[in-house]
Residue frames as qw, qx, qy, qz and C-alpha x, y, z in Angstrom:
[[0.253, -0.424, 0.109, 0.863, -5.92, -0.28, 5.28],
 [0.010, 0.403, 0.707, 0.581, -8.00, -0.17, 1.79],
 [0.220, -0.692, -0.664, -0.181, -10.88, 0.16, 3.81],
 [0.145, -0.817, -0.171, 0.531, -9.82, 3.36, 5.76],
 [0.194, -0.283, 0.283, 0.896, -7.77, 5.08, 2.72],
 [0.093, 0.338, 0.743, 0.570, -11.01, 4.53, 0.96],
 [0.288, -0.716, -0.614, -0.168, -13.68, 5.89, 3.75],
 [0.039, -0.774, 0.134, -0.618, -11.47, 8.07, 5.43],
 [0.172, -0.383, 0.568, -0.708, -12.27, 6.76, 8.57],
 [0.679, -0.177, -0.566, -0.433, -14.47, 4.04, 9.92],
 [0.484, -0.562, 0.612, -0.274, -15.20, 2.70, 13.60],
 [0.251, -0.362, 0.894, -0.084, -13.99, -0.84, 14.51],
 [0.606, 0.261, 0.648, -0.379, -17.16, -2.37, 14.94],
 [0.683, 0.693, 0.101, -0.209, -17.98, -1.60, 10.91],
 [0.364, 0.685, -0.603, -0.185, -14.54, -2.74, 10.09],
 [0.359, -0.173, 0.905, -0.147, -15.02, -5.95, 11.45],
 [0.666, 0.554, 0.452, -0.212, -18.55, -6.37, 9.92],
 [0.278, 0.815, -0.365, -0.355, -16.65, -5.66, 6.64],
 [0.173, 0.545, -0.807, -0.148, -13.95, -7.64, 6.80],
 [0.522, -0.119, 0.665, -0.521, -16.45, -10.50, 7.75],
 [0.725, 0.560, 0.159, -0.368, -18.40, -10.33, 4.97],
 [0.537, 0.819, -0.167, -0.113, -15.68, -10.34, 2.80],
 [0.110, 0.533, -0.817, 0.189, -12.40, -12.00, 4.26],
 [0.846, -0.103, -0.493, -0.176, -14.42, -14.06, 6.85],
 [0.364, 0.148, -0.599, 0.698, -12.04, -13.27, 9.53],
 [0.557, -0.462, -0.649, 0.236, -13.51, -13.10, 13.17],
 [0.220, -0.946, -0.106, -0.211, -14.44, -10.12, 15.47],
 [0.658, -0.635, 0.328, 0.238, -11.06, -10.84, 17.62],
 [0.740, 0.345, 0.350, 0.459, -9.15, -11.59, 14.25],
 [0.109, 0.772, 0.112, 0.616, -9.95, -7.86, 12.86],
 [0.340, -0.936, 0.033, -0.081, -9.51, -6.29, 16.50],
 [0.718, -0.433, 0.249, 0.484, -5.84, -7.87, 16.91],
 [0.605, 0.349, 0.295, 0.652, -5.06, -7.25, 13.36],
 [0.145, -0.864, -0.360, -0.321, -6.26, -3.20, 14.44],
 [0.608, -0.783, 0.074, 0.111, -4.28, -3.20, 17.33],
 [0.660, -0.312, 0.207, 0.651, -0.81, -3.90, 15.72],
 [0.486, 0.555, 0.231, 0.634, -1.28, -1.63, 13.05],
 [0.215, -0.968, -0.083, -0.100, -1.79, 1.06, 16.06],
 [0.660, -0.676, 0.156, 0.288, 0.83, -0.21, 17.60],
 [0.720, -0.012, 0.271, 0.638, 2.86, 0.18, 14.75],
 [0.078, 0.507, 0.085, -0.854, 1.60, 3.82, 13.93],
 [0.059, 0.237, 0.791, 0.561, -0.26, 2.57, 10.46],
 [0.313, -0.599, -0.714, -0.182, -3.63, 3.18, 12.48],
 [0.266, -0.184, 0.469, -0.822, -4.42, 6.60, 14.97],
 [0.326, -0.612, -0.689, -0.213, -7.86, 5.17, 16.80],
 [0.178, -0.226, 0.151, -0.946, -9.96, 8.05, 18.22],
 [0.219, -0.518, -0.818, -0.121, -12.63, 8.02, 20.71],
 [0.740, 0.050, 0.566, -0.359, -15.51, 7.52, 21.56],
 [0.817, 0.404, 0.122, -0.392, -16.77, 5.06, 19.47],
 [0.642, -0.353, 0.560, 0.387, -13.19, 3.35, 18.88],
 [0.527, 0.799, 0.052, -0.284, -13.07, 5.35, 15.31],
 [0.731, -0.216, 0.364, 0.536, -9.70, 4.30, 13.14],
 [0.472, 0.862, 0.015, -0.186, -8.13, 6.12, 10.66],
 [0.858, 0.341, 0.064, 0.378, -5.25, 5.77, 8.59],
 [0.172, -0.923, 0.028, 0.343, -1.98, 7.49, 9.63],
 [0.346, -0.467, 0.519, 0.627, 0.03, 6.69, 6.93],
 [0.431, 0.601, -0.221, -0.636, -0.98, 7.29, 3.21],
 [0.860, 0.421, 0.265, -0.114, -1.56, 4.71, 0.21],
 [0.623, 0.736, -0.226, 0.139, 0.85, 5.91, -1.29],
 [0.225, -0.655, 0.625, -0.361, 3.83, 6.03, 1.31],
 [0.723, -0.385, 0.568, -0.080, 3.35, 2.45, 1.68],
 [0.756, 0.645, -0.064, -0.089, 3.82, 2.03, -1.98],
 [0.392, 0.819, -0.383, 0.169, 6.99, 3.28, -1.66],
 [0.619, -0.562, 0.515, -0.190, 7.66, 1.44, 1.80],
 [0.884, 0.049, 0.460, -0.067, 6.76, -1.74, 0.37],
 [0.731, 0.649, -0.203, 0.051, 8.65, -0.87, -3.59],
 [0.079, 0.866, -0.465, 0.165, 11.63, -0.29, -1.74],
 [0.604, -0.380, 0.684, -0.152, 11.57, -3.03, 0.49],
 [0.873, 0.378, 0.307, -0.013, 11.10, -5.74, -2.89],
 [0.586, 0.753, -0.282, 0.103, 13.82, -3.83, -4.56],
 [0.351, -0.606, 0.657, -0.279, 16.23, -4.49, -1.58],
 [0.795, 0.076, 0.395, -0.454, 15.04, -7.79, -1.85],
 [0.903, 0.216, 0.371, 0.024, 15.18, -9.02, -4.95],
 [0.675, 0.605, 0.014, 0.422, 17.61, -6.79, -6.89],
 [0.579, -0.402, -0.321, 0.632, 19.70, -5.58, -3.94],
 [0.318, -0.570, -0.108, 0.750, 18.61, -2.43, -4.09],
 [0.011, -0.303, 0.508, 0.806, 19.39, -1.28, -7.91],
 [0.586, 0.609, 0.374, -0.381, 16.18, -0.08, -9.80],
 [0.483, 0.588, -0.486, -0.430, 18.31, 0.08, -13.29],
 [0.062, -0.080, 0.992, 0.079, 18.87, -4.27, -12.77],
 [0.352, 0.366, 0.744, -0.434, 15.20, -4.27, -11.76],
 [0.445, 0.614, -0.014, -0.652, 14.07, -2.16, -14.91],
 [0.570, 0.478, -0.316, -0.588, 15.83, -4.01, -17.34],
 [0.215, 0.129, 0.966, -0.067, 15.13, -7.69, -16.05],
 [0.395, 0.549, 0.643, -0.359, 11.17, -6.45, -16.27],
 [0.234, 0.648, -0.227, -0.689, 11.46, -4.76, -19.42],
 [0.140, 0.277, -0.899, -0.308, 13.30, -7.62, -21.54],
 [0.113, 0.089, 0.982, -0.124, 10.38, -9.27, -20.79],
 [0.278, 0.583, 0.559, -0.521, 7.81, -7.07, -21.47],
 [0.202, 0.452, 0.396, 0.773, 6.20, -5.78, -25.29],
 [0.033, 0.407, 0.132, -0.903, 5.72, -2.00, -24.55],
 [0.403, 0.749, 0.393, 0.350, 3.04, -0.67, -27.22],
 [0.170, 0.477, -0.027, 0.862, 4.55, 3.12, -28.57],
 [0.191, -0.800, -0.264, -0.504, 2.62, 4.79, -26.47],
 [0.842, -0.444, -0.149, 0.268, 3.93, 2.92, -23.31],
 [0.814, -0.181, 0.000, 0.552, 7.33, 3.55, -24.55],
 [0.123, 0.598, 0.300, 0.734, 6.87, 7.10, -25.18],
 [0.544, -0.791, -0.078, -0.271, 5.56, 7.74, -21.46],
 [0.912, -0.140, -0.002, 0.386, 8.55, 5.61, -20.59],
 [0.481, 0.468, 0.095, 0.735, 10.68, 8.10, -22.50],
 [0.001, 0.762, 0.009, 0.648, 9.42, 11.33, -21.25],
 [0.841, -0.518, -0.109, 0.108, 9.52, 9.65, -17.34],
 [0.720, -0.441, -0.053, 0.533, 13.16, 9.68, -18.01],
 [0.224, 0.616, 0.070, 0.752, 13.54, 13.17, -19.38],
 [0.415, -0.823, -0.102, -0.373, 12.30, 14.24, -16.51],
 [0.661, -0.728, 0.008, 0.181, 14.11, 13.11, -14.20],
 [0.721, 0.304, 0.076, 0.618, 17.30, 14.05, -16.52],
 [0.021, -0.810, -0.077, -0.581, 16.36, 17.90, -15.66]]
């Protein structure tokens, strides 16, 4: 997915040779792994020339995937999750200043 939110678009063939170079994973590896993401709607492929593109944004799985970890590990409740990871963390001012205005905002 990197490799299409990054290129836009890219055919198969040059996402395999990619992920070759770089993962090591097999021409049949990368085509299965291709195929469920169509089949799950992650991937549109256009042809000729079996082209792929991303149909779901970078960001949108962000939120898939935050949501699904918060469910997960803190059933659910970002204010347990915040201040488990906080108490643990030294903010510098500036941090905790961005931190601040974050929740002003969403106070409006």
């Amino acid at each position: 997915m990197e490799l299409l939110w990054s290129n836009k678009y890219l055919a198969a063939k040059d996402i395999s040779k990619i992920v070759k170079e770089y993962i090591g994973w097999e021409k049949n590896t990368t085509y299965t792994v291709i195929k469920r993401l169509i089949d799950k709607g992650a991937i549109v492929r256009e042809d000729p020339g079996f082209i792929c593109r991303a149909a779901i944004s970078k960001r949108a799985v962000q939120n898939i995937e935050t949501k699904f970890l918060l469910n997960k590990l803190y059933n659910g409740s970002l204010s347990t999750f915040f201040t488990d990871y906080l108490k643990e963390q030294e903010l510098s001012s500036p941090e905790l200043l961005e931190l601040q205005r974050i929740i002003s905002e969403q106070r409006l």
